[in-house]
C-alpha positions in Angstrom: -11.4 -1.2 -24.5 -11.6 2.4 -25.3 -9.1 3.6 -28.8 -7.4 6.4 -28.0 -7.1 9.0 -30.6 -3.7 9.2 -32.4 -1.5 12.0 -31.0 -2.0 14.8 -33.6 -6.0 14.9 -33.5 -4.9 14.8 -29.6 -2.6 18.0 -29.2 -5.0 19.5 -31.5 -7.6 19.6 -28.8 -5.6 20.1 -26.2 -4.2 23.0 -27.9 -7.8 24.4 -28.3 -8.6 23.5 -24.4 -6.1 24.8 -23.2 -2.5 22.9 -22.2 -3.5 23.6 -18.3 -3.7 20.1 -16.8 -0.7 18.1 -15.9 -2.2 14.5 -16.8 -2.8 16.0 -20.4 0.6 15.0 -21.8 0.6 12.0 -20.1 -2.5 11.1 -22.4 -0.6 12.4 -25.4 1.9 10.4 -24.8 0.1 7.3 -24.4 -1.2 8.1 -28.2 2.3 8.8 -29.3 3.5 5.7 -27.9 0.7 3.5 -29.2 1.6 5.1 -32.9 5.9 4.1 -31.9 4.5 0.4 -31.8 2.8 1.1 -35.0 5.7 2.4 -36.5 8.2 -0.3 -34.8 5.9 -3.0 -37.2 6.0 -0.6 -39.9 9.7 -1.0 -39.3 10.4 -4.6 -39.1 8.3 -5.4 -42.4 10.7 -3.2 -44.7 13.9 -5.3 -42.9 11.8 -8.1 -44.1 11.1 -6.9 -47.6 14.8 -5.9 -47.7 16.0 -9.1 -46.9 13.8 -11.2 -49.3 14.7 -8.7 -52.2 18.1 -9.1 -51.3 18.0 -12.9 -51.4 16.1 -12.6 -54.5 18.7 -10.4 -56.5 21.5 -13.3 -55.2 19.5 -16.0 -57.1 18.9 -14.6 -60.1 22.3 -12.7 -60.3 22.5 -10.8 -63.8 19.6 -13.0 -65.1 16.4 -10.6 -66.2 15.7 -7.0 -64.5 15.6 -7.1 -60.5 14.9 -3.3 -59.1 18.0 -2.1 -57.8 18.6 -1.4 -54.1 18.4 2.2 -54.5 15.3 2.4 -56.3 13.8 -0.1 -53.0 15.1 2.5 -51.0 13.7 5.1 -52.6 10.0 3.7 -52.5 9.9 2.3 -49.4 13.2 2.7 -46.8 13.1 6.9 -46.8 9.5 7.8 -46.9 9.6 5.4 -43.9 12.8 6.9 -42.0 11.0 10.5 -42.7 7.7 9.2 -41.3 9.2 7.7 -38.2 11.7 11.0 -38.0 8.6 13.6 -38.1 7.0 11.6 -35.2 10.0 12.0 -33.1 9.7 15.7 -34.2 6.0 15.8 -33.4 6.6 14.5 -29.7 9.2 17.4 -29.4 7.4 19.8 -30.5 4.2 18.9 -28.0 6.7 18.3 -25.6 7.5 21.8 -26.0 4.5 23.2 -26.0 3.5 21.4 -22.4 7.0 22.4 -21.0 5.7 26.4 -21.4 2.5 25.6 -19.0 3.9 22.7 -16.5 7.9 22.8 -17.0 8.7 20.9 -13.4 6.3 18.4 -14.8 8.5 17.4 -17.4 11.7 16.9 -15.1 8.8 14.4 -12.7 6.9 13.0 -15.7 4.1 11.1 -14.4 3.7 8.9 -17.6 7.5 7.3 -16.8 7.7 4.5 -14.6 10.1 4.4 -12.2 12.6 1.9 -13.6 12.8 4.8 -16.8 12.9 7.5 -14.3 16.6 6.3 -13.0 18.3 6.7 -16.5 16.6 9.9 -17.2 18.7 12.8 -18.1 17.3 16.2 -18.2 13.4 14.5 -18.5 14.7 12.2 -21.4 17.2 9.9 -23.0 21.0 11.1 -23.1 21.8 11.4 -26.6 25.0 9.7 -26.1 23.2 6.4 -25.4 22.2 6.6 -29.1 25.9 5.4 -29.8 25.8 2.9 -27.1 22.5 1.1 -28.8 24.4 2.0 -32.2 27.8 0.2 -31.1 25.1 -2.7 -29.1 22.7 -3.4 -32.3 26.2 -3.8 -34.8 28.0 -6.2 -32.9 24.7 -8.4 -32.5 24.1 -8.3 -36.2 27.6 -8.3 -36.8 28.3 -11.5 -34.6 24.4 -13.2 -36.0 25.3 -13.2 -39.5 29.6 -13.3 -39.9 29.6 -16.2 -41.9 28.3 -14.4 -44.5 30.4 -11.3 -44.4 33.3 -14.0 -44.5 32.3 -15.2 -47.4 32.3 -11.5 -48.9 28.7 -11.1 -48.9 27.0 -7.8 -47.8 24.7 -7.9 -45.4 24.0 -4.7 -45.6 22.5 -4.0 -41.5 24.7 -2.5 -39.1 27.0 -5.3 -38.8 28.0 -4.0 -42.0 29.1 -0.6 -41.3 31.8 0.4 -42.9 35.0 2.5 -41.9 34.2 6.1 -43.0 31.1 5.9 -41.4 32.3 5.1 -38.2 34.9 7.6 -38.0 31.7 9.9 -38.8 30.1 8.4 -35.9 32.9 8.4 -33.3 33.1 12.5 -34.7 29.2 12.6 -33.8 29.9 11.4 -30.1 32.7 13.3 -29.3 30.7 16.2 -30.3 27.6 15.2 -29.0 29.1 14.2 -25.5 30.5 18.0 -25.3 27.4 19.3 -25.9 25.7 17.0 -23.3 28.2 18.1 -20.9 28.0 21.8 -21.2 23.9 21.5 -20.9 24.7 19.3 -17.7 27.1 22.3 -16.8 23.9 24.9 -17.1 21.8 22.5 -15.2 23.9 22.5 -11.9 24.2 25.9 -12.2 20.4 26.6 -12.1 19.8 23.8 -9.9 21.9 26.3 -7.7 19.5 29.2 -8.0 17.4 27.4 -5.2 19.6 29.0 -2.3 20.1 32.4 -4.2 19.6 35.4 -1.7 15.8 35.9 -2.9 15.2 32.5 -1.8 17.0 32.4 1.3 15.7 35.7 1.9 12.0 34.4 1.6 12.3 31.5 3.0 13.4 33.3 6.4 10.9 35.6 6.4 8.6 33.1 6.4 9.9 31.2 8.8 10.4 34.1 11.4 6.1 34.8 10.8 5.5 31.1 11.2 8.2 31.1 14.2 6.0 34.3 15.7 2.9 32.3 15.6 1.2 33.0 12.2 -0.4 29.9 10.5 1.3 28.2 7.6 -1.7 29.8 5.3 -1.9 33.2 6.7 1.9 34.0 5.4 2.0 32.1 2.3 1.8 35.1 -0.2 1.6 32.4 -3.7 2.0 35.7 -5.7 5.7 36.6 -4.1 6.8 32.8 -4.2 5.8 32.4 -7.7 7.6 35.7 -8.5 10.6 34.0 -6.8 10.2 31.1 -8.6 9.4 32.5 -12.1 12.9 32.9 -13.0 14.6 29.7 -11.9 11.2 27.9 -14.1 11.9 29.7 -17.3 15.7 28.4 -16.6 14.7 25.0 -16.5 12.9 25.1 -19.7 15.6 26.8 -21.4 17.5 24.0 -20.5 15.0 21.0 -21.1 14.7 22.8 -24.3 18.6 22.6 -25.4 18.6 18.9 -24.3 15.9 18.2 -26.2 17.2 19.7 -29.6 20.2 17.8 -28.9 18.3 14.5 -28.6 16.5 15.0 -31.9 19.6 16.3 -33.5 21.7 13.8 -32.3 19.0 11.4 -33.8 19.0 12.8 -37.3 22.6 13.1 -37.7 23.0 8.9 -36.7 20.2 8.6 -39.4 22.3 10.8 -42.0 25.6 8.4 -41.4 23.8 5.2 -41.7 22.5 3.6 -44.9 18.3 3.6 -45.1 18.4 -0.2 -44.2 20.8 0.5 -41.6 18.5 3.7 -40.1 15.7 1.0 -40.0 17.4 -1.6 -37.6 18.7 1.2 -35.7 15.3 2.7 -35.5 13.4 -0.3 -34.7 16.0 -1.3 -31.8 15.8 1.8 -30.4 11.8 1.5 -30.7 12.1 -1.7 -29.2 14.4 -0.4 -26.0 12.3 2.2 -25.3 9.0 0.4 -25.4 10.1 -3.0 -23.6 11.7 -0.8 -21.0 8.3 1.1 -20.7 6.6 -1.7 -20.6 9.0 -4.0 -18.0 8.9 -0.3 -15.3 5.1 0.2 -16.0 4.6 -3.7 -14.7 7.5 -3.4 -11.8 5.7 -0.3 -10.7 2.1 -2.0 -10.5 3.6 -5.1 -8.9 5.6 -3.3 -6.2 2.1 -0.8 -5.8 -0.2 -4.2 -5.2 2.7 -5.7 -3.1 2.9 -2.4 -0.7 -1.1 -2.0 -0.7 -0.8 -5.8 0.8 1.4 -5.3 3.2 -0.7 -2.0 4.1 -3.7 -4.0 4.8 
């Protein structure tokens, strides 16, 4: 089985090569996600360590010196939150990149299956469903472990969140759900552009050559279509662009609001969603592919 490079060493030779084939991000994706699974493990062994040192200060109470909380958070929970942060900002800045060479790529992506294609938004993840898996992941860990909240003991995952930050929270999504609406707004309005007058003006003169008997090839001019195009392209990636700074912002500000125990279970469920959901379309898609090539034969 062939390793595939991680996703830095990756873009780095793309970048060198040139970002000119379609298939390229797909590849740098496949390193990113293999480096998310990485980072998912990385993940779940600090909410292990957590708990044990947790369980450890309750047994020896006052007796001898225990590190506190906050100095396990310092050495372990935020280096790890900034690691896992940067690689969401490494993806979005490649993601970029691509999106200047291929940008109708990134609205098709060819490394989604077709189960993640359906919930896409703007050729990712709406940043409102980050409250959605917030809300989810508390009232699992919340209803898991209530018998020791009864009994007054901090928990201290998101089934302890406390009021102030969820009012902060509720504040995020009202603002974030504004923001995804206006983009959304932008979107229909370029998604509009593709019956302006220079289209529809093209488009008839091409039938009327075609209509006059010219072949299909003899009056494609490429050169005045991609000047048509051109325009309506660079509005798409203005506007992939703005969702995508409001996915990774959105992101950030849920990690600012939470605790650095709480940003780890929220990180490692949404690592888990989006890599079992990868994972479940990816198999669907080869299933229903072998099942169609059957039926072919």
């Amino acid at each position: 089985m062939s390793v595939l490079p991680n996703s830095v060493t990756y873009m780095t030779q793309a970048i060198r090569n040139g970002l000119h084939e379609r298939e390229s991000f797909h590849k740098f994706f496949e390193c990113w996600i293999v480096e998310q699974n990485q980072h998912l493990g990385q993940l779940v062994s600090a909410s292990k360590e957590h708990e044990e040192h947790q369980r450890q200060q309750r047994e020896r109470g006052r007796n001898g010196r225990t590190e506190t909380q906050e100095e396990v958070d310092e050495r372990i929970l935020r280096p790890l939150l900034e690691r896992v942060i940067q690689h969401y900002e490494h993806y979005y800045r490649a993601k970029a990149r691509w999106a200047k060479n291929d940008i109708l790529s990134m609205f098709n992506p060819s490394w989604r299956s077709s189960l993640e294609d359906a919930f896409l938004w703007i050729g990712g993840w709406r940043p409102s469903m980050a409250f959605h898996l917030l809300y989810s992941k508390s009232g699992l860990q919340l209803e898991a472990r209530l018998e020791e909240l009864i009994r007054g003991l901090a928990t201290g995952d998101l089934g302890d969140i406390s009021p102030s930050q969820l009012e902060k929270v509720d504040e995020l999504q009202r603002e974030t759900i504004r923001e995804e609406k206006e983009i959304t707004e932008k979107l229909a309005k370029q998604q509009e552009t593709v019956a302006d007058s220079s289209m529809v003006e093209l488009t008839h003169a091409v039938t009327e050559m075609i209509r006059e008997g010219a072949a299909v090839d003899q009056v494609m001019d490429e050169g005045r279509v991609d000047d048509t195009l051109a325009p309506k392209e660079e509005g798409l990636a203005e506007i992939l662009q703005m969702a995508d700074d409001l996915r990774l912002k959105t992101l950030k500000k849920v990690i600012d609001i939470l605790t650095p125990i709480q940003g780890v279970y929220f990180l490692i469920a949404a690592a888990e969603l989006h890599l079992r959901v990868h994972e479940w379309g990816k198999r669907r898609d080869a299933r229903h592919h072998h099942r169609d090539g059957e039926v072919g034969h």
